[in-house]
C-alpha positions in Angstrom: 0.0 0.0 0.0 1.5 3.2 -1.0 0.0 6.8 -0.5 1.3 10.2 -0.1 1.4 12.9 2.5 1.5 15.8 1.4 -0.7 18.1 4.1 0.3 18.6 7.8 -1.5 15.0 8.8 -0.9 11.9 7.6 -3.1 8.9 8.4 -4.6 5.5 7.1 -6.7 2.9 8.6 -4.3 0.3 8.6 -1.6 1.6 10.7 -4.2 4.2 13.4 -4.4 1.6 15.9 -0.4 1.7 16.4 0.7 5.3 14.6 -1.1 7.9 16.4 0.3 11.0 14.9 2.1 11.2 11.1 2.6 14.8 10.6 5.0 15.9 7.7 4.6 19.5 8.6 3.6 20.1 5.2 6.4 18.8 3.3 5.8 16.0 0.5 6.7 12.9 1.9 6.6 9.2 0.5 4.9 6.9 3.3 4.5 3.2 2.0 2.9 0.6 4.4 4.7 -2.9 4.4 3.3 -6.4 5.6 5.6 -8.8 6.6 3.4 -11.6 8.5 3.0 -10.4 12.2 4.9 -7.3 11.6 3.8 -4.0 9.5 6.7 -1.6 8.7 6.2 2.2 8.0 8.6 4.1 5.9 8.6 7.9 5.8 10.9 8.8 2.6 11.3 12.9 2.3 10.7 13.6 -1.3 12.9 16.4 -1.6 16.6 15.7 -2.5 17.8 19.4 -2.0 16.0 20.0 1.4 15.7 18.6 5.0 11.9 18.5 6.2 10.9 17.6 9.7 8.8 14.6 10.6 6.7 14.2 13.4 5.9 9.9 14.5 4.5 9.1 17.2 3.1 5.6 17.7 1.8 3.4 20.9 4.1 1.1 22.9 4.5 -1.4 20.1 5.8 0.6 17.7 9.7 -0.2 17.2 12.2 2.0 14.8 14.6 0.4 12.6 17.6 1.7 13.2 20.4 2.4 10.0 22.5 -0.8 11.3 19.3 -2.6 11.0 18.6 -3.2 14.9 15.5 -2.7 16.4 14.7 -0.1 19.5 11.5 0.5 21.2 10.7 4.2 19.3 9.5 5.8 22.4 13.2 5.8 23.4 13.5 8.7 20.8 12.2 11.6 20.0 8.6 12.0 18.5 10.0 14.6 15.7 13.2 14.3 13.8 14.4 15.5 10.9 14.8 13.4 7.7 17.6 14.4 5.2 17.7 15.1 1.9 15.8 11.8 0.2 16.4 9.8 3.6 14.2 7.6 5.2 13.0 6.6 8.6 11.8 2.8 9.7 8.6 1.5 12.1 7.9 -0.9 12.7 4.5 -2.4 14.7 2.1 -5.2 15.0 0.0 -5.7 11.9 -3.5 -5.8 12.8 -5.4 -8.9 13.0 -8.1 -8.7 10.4 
């Protein structure tokens, strides 16, 4: 499942149980929606290759972040907002629901 935020909220039915807030701030970001089995991954992927935009993700205690070197942290041990670079992307990963 692919979509596209490109407003100040982000959301989708499949990932609002676990992502509570997907704000962009406005900036076009890329935000496909992976299923693996028992895990769902969400990418956020800035669109802009010149720019920096910051990102706002904040999930219940299951969601997990992918981290560059591949391990996985709880993502409530970071930051809600961070800042994506240009055409970088940031990894979550949660539950997916039952249906």
């Amino acid at each position: 499942m692919f979509f596209v935020c490109a407003n100040t909220e982000c959301t989708d039915p499949s990932i609002a149980k676990a992502i509570k807030v997907l704000d962009t701030n406005g900036a076009p970001a890329l935000v496909p929606v992976f299923e693996n089995g028992e895990n769902s991954f969400l990418v956020v992927v800035n669109k802009d290759f010149l720019n920096s935009i910051n990102v706002t993700v904040y999930g219940d205690e299951t969601v997990k972040k992918v981290l560059k070197d591949g391990s996985i942290v709880p993502a409530n041990a970071f930051e809600s907002s961070m800042e994506l670079d240009p055409g970088d992307a940031a990894i979550f990963m949660f539950p997916t629901e039952k249906k």
